[in-house]
C-alpha positions as CSV (number, residue, x, y, z in Angstrom):
1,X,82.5,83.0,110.6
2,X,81.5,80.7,107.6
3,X,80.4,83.8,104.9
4,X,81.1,87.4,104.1
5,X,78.0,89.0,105.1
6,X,78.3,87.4,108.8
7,X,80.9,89.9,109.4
8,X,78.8,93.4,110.1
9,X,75.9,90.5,112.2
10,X,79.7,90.0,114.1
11,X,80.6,93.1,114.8
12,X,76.8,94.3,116.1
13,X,77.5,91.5,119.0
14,X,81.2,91.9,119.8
15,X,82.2,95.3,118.7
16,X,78.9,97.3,118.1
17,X,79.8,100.6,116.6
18,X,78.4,104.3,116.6
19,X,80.8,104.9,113.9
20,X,81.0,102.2,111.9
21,X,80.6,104.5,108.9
22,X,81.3,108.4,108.6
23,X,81.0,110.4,105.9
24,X,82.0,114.0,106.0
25,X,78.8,115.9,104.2
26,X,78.2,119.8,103.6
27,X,81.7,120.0,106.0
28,X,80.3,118.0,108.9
29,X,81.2,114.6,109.6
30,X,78.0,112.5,110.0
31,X,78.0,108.5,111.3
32,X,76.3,105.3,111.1
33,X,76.1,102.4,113.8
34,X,76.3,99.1,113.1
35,X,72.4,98.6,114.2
36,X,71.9,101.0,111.5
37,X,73.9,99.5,108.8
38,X,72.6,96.1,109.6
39,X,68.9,97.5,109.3
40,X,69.7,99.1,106.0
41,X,71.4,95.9,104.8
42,X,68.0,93.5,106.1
43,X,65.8,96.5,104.0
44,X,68.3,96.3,101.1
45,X,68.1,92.4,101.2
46,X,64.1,92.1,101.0
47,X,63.8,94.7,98.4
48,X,66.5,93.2,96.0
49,X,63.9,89.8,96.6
50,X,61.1,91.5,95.7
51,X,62.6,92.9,92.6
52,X,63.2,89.7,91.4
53,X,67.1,88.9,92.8
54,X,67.2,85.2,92.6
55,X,70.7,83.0,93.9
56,X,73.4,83.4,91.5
57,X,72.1,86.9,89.4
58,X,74.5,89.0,89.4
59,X,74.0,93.1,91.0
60,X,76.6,95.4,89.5
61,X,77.8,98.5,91.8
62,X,79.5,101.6,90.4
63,X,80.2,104.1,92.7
64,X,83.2,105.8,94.4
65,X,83.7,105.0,98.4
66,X,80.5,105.5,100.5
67,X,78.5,103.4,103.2
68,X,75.7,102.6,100.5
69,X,78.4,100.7,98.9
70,X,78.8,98.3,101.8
71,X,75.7,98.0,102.6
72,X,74.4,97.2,98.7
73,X,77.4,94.8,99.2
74,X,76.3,92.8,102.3
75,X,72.8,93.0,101.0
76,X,73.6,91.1,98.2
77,X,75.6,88.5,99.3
78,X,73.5,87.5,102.0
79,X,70.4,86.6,99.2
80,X,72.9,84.4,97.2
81,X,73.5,87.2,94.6
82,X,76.9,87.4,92.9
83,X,78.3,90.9,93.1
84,X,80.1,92.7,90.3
85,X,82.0,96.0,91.4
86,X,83.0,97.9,88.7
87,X,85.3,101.2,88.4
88,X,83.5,104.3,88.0
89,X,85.9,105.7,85.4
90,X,86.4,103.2,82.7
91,X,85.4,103.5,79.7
92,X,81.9,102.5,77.9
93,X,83.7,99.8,75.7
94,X,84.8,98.3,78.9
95,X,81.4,98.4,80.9
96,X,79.4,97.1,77.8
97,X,81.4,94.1,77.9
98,X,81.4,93.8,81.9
99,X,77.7,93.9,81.7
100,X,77.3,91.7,78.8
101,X,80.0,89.0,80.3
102,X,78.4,88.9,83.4
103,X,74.9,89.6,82.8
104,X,74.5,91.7,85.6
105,X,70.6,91.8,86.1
106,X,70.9,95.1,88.5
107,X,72.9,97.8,88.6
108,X,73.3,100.9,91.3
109,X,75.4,103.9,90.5
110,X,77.1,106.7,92.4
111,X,75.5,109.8,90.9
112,X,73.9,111.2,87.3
113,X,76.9,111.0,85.1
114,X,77.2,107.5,85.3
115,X,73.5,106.9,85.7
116,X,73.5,108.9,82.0
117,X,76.7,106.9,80.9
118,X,75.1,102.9,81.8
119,X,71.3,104.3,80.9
120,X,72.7,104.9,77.4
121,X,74.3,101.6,77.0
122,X,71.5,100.0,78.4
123,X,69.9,98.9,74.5
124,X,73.1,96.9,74.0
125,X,72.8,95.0,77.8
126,X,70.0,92.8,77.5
127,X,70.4,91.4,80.7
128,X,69.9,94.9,82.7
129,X,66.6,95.3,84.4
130,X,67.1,97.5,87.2
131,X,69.6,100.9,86.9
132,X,69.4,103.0,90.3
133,X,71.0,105.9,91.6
134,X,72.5,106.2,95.4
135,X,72.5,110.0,94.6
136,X,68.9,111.7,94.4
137,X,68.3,113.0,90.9
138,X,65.2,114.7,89.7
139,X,64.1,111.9,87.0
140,X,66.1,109.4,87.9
141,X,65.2,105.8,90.2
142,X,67.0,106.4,93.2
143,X,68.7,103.3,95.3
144,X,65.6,103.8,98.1
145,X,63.2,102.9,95.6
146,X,64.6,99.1,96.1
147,X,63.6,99.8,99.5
148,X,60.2,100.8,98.9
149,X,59.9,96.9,98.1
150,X,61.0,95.5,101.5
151,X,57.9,94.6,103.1
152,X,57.1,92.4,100.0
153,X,59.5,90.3,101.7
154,X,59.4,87.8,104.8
155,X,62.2,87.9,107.5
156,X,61.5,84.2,106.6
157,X,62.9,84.2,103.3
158,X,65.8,86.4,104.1
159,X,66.7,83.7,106.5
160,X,66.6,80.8,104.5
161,X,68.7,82.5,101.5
162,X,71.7,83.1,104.0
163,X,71.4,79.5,105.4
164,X,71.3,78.1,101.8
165,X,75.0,80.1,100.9
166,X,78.1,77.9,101.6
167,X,81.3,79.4,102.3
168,X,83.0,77.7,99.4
169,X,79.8,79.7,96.8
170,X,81.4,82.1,94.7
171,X,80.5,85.7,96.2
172,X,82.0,88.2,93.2
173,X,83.4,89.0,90.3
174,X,85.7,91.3,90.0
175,X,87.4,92.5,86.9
176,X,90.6,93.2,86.3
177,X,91.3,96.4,84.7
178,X,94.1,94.6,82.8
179,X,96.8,96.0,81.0
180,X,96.1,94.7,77.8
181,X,93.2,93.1,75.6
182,X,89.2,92.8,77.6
183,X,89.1,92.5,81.5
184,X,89.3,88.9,82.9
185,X,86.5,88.3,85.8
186,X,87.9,86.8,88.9
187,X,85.9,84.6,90.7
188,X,86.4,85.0,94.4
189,X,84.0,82.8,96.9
190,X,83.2,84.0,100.5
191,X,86.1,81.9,101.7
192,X,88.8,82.9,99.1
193,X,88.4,86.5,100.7
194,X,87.4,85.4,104.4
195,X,90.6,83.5,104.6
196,X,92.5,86.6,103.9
197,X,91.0,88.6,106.3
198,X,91.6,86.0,109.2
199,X,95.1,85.9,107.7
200,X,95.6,89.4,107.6
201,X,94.5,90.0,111.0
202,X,97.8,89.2,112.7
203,X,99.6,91.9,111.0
204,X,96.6,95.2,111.9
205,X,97.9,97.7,114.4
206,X,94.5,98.4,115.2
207,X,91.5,97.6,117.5
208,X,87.8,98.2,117.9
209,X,89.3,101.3,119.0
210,X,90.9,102.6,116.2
211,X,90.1,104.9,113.4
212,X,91.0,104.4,109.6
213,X,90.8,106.5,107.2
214,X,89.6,104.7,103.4
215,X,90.2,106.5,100.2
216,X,91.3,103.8,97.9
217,X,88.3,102.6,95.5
218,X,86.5,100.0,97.2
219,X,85.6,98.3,94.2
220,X,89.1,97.0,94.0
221,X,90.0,94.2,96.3
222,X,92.5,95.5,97.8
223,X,90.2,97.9,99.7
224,X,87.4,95.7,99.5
225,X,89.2,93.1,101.8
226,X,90.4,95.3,104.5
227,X,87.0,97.2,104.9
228,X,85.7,93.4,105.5
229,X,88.8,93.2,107.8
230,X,88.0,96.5,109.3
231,X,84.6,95.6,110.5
232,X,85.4,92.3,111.6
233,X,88.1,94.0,113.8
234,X,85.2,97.1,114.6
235,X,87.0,100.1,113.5
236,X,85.7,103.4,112.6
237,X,85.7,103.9,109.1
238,X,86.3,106.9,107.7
239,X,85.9,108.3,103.8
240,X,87.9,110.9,102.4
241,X,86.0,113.2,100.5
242,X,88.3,113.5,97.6
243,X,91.9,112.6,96.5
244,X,92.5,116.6,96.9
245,X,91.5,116.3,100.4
246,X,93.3,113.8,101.6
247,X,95.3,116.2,103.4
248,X,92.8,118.1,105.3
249,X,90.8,114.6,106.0
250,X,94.0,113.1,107.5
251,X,94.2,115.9,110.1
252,X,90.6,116.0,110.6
253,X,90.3,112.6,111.5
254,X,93.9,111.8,112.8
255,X,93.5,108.4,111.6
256,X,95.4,105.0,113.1
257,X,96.0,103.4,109.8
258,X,95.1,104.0,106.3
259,X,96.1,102.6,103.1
260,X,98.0,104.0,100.4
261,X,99.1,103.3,96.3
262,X,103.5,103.9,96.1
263,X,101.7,106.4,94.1
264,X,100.3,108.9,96.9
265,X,103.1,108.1,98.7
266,X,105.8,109.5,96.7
267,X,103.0,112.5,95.7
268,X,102.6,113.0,100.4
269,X,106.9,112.6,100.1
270,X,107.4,115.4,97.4
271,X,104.9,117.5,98.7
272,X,106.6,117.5,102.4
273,X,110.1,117.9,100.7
274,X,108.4,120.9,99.2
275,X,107.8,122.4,102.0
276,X,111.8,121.7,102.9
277,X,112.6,124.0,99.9
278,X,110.8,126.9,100.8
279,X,112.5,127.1,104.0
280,X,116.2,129.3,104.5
281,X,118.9,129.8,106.6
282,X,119.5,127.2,109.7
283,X,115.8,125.8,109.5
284,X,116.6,124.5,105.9
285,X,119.9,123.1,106.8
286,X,118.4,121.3,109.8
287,X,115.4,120.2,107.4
288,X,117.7,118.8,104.4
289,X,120.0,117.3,107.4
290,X,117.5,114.7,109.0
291,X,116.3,114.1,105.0
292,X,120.1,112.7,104.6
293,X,120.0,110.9,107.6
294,X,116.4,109.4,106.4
295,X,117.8,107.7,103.5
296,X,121.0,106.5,105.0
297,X,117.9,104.2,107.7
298,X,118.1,100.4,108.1
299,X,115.8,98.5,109.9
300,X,118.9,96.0,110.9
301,X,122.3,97.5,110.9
302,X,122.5,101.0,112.9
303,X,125.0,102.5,114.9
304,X,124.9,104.1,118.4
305,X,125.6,107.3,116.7
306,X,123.3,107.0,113.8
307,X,120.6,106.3,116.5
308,X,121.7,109.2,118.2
309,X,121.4,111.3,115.1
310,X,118.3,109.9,114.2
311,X,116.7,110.5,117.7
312,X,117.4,114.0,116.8
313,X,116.2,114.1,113.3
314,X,113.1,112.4,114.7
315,X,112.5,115.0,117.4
316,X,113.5,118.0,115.6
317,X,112.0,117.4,112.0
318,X,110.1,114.0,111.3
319,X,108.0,114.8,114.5
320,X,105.8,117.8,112.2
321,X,106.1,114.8,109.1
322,X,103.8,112.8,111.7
323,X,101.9,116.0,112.8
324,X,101.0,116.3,109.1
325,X,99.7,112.9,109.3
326,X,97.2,113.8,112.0
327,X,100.0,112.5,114.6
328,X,98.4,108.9,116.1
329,X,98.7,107.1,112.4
330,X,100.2,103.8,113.6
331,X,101.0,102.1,110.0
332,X,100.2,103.0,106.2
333,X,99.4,100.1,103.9
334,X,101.0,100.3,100.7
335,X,100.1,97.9,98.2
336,X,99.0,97.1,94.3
337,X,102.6,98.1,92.6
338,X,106.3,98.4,93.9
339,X,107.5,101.1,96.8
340,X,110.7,102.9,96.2
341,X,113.0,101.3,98.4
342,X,113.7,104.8,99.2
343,X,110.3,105.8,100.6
344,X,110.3,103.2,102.7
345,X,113.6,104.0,104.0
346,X,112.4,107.8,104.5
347,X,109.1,107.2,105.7
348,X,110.4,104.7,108.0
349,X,113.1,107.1,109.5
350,X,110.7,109.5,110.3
351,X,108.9,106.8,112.6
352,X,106.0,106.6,110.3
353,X,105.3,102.7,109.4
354,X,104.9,101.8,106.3
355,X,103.5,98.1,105.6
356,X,104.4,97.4,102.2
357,X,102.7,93.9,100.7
358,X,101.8,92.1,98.0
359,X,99.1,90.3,96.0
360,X,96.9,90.1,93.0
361,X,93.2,89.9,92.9
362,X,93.1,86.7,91.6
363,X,94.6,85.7,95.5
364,X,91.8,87.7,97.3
365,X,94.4,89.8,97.3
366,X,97.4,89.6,99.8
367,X,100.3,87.0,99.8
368,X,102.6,88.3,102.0
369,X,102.8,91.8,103.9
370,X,105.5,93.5,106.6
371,X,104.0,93.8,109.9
372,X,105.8,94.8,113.3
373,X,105.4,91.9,114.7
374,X,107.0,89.3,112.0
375,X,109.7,92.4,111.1
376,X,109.9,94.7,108.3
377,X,112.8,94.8,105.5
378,X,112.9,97.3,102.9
379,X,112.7,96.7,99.2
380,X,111.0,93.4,100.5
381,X,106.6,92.7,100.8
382,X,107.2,90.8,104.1
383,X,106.4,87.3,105.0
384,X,103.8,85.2,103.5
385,X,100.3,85.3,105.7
386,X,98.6,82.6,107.3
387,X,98.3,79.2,105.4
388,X,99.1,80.6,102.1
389,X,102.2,79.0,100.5
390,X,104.8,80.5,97.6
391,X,107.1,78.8,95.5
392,X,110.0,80.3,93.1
393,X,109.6,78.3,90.0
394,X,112.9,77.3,88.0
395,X,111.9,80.9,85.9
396,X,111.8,82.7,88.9
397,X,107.8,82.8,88.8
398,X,106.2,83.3,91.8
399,X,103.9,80.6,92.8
400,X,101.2,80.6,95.0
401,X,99.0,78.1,96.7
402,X,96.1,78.2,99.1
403,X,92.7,79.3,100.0
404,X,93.1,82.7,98.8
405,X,93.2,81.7,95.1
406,X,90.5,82.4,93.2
407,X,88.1,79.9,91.7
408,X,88.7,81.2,88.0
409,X,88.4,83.3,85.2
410,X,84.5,83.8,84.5
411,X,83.7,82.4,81.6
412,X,87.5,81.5,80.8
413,X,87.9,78.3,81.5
414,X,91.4,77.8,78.8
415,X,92.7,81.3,80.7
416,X,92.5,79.1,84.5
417,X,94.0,76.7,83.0
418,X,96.7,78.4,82.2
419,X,97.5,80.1,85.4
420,X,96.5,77.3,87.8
421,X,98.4,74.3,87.0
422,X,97.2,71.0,87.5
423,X,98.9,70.5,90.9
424,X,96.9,74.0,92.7
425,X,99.5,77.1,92.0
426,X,98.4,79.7,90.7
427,X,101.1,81.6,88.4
428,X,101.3,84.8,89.4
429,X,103.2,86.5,86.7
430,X,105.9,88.1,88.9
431,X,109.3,87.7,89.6
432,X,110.8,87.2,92.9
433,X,113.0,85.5,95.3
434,X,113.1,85.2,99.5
435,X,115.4,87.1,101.3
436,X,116.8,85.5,105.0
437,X,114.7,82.6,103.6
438,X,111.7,84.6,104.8
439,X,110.4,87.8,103.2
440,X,109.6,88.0,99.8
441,X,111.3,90.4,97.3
442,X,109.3,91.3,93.7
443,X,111.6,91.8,91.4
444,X,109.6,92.1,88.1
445,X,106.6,91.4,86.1
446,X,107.5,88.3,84.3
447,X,105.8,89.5,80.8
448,X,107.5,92.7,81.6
449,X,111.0,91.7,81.2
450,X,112.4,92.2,77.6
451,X,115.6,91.2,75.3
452,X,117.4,94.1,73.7
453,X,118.2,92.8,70.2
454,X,121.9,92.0,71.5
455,X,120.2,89.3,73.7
456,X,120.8,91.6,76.8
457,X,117.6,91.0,79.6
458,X,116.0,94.4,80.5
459,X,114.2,94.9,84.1
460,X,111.6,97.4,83.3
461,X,109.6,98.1,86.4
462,X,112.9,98.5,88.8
463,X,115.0,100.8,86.9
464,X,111.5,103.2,86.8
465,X,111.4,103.1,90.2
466,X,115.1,103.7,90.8
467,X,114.7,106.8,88.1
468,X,111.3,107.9,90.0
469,X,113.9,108.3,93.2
470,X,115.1,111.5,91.4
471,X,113.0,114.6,92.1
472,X,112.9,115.5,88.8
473,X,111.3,112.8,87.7
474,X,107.5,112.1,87.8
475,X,107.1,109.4,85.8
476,X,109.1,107.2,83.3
477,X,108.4,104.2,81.6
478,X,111.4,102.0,79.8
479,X,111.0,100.6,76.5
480,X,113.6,98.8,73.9
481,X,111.8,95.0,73.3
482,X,114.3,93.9,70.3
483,X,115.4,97.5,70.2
484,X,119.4,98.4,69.9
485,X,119.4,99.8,73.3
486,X,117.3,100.7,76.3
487,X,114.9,104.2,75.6
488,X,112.5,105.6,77.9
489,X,109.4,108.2,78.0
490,X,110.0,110.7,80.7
491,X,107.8,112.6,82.2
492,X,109.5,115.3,84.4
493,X,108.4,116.5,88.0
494,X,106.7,119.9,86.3
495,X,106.4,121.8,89.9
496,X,109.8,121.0,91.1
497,X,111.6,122.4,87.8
498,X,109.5,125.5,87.9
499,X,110.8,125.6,91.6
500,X,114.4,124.7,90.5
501,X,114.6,127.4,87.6
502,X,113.3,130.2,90.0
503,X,115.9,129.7,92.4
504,X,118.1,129.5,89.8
505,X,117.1,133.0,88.3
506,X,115.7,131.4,85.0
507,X,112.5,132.8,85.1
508,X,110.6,129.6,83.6
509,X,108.2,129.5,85.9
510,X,105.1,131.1,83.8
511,X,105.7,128.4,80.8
512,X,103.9,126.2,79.8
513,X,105.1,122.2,80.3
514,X,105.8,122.0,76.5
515,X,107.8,125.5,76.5
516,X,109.6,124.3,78.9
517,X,110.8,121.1,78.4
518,X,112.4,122.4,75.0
519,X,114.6,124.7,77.3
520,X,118.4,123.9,77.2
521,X,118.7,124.1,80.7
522,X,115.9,121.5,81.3
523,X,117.2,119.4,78.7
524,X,120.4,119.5,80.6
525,X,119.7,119.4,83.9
526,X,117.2,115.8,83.4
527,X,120.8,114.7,81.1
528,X,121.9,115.0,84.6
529,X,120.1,112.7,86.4
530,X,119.3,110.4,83.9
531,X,123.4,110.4,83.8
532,X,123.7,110.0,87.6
533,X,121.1,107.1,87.6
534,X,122.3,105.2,85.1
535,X,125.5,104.4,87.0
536,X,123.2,102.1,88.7
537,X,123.5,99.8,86.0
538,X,125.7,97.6,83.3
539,X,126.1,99.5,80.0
540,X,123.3,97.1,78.3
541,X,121.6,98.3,81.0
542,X,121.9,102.1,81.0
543,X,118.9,104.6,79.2
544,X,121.1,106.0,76.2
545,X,118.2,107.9,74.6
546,X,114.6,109.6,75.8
547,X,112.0,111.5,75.2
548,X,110.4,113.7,77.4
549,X,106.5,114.3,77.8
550,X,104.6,117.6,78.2
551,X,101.9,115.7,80.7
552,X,101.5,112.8,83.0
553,X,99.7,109.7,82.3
554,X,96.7,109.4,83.5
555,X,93.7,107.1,83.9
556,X,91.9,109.5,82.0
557,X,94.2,109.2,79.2
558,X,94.1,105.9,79.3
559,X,97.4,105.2,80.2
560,X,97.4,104.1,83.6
561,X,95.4,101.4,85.2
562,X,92.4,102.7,87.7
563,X,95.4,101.6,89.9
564,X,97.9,103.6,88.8
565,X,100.0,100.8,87.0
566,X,101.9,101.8,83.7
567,X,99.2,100.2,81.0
568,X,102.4,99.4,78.4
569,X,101.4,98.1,75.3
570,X,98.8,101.1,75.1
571,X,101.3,103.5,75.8
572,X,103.8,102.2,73.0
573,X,100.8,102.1,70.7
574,X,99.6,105.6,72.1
575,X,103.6,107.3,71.9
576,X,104.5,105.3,68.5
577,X,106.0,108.5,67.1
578,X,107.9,109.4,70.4
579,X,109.4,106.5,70.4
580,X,110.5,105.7,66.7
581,X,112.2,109.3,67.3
582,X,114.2,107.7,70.0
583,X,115.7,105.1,68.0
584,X,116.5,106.8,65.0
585,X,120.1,107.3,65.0
């Protein structure tokens, strides 16, 4: 296993699949064998030849998760082309200087919107020959026209293109949405992200028997890697249809493992504890009894009669949280920002595993992960994988060494420079520490941590997620760089106040989000828990003032990350008025 594209030609001989794809389509779940992936990658391959695809152009994919995806993917690689997966909601500033960066030479896209969206932009991309679509649209080059050019092609030729690509050839460049300033392209060769799939294998619950359910965007990494680690394993692979679906696709497919954002995870928590609310009588106390239990879980330290207690909690109530999760899922991944201690704790209680770990995409992506086998520990990512290596810098910084690092910045040679010293490590920006000398614990963004104008050090990214344990609130972001005092932007849990004011008689439930976060009894109930959280800290510390938002960030909006990560500086540039009003005394 030398290349990325030798994984599917793997699978055909070891694992060969009838459902190495499915796709649920008109409400029936249709499938794709590995023969038939592999012959639509071979007629992918000759027709991307024949339309002029030489080693080292670059093919651009936008699309949201489907098997054309993969098999564009593998297509490309194998011919010595460099792939450039791009999100398919960012906006046209950002893809007119993706394109332009990288000189992508041919692009497919997921349907006529962002056929439209690149089409227009296409006078300011000299390099873009090609645009195709995988969906079929009246007027519009569809992906099977690349096809049509297959038999210009030899087997010949295919053949001597894959034997010509080393492992060490960079494969793709992926880039970053970044939190600030232009995205930076990663450079990842075949064996940057090969090595962390043979790392990662270890730590899979799963076989060539198991089914996993994919919903995060492949054009991320993250995903990326484990739907390379999925085939080399020869699981079924399953797409959701929808973020809204999730739900109903979970029980539908009763999936063995899938992954998740913290995101979806506290959005699956809220909606089961939901459910718990609605309930009355005995059933409710039972309910809100096994919750209490949940968060009082330790993987280490418990007692005979906590186990006892938990044995019935588990029976009783956490058995329909599993139901709801189609009832066979062995582990969910949870990756790309911190978990909630809490979660974890909850989630874990109710015999549902979840595998939090860490990485960046500049390491191909994982570092470390919690598997069964090595032991899990809350609040920690796990132990580091297979012949990666970390080091805590004097700072703190997390430092990481080995052949899941990334060749570079494209095009940015000053930026590698910066992040990879001299000696191989690659600065990773976060802060963090082992725990039992073992698992690694994030503690904060490096570039994240601010002074308070007394000189007091502020931890942004764990007090949100400490706040975020309160059901009241969705989201929250802390701000006070040079600032007096700690503020914060809060967005509250809109649904579970509506809940909370009906049952207690206050009739707010046909407001509007504005209307009714101007409410005194709002107003006093977040003092509340902004009051019982902040006991958590020193009195530098604490949140003494706050604003709270009528609506969530969003990607849309432009304040999260395609990942769901807190884009900072263009929310404090976005909320200037919100927060000056904080901080005038």
């Amino acid at each position: 296993m030398k290349r990325l594209f030798d994984i599917p030609y793997y699978q055909l001989e070891k694992f060969p699949n009838t459902k190495m794809f499915s796709t649920k389509t008109n409400g029936i779940w249709t499938s794709i064998s590995t023969k038939e992936f592999i012959d639509l990658v071979e007629k992918t391959s000759k027709g991307l030849i024949s339309l002029g695809i030489n080693p080292g152009d670059k093919v651009g994919i936008i699309s949201s998760n489907r098997y054309e995806w993969n098999a564009l993917d593998v297509a490309a690689l194998q011919i010595g082309a460099i792939v450039v997966p791009i999100y398919p909601n960012i906006s046209s500033e950002d893809y007119r200087y993706i394109f332009n960066d990288s000189k992508i030479k041919l692009c497919v896209v997921g349907d006529i919107n962002l056929y439209n969206k690149i089409n227009n932009l296409k006078s300011e991309i000299s390099s873009l020959i090609n645009l195709f679509c995988f969906t079929k649209e009246a007027s519009v080059p569809h992906w099977f026209e690349i096809h049509n050019k297959a038999d210009e092609t030899s087997n010949q030729t295919i053949l001597e293109r894959k034997s010509a690509i080393n492992n060490l050839d960079l494969a793709t460049i992926i880039y970053t949405s970044g939190t600030t300033g232009n995205p930076k392209g990663v450079m990842l060769s075949h064996n940057n992200i090969l090595s962390n799939v043979m790392g990662c294998l270890d730590r899979m619950p799963c076989d060539e028997n198991s089914r996993v359910l994919t919903f995060l965007p492949v054009c991320h990494v993250y995903e990326r890697m484990l739907h390379y680690l999925y085939m080399y394993i020869g699981c079924a692979i399953y797409f959701a249809e929808s973020l809204d679906t999730i739900g109903e696709n979970i029980k539908e497919v009763k999936p063995h493992m899938f992954t998740a954002v913290p995101r979806l995870i506290e959005k699956v928590y809220e909606k089961i504890i939901s459910k718990g609310e609605e309930l009355r009588g005995f059933k409710r106390t039972l309910f809100f009894w096994a919750v209490q239990i949940g968060e009082q879980y330790d993987v280490v330290n418990r007692s005979f009669l906590y186990n006892v207690k938990l044995a019935i909690a588990r029976k009783l109530i956490f058995s329909k949280w599993q139901e709801a999760l189609g009832g066979e899922t062995r582990a969910i991944v949870s990756g790309s920002a911190a978990l909630q201690p809490k979660l974890a704790r909850m989630f874990l209680a109710a015999d549902i595993t979840i595998l939090e770990g860490y990485g960046l995409t500049e390491t191909s992506p994982v570092i470390a992960v919690n598997c069964i086998k090595n032991g899990i520990r809350i609040g920690t990512v796990g132990t580091l994988i297979h012949d990666v290596q970390v080091k805590i810098a004097e700072d703190g910084e997390i430092l990481v060494k080995g052949p899941n690092v990334m060749m570079g910045y494209y095009n940015l040679p000053e930026k590698t420079a910066e992040e990879i010293d001299k000696d191989g490590w690659f600065h990773t920006g976060d802060i963090g520490t082992f725990v039992e000398g073992k698992f690694l614990k994030i503690t904060d963004r490096k570039k994240e941590i601010f002074k308070t104008s007394g000189g007091k050090y502020i931890i942004p990214q764990a007090m949100e997620n400490k706040f975020k344990e309160s059901r009241f609130i969705e989201q929250i972001i802390v701000l006070g760089e040079n600032r007096k005092f700690p503020g914060a932007l809060i967005v509250p849990n809109f649904s579970y106040l509506k809940e909370w004011s009906n049952n207690k008689q206050l009739h707010f439930a046909s407001m509007s989000n504005s209307e009714l976060i101007s409410q005194n009894e709002i107003i006093d109930r977040i003092q509340k828990e902004v009051d019982e959280m902040n006991k958590n800290y020193g009195g530098f510390e604490q949140i003494k003032r706050y604003t709270l938002l009528d609506h969530e960030f969003s990607v849309e909006g432009g304040e999260l990350t395609p990942t769901l990560k807190l884009k900072r500086k263009i929310i404090l540039e976005k909320y200037t008025n919100e927060v000056e009003s904080i901080y005038i005394v």
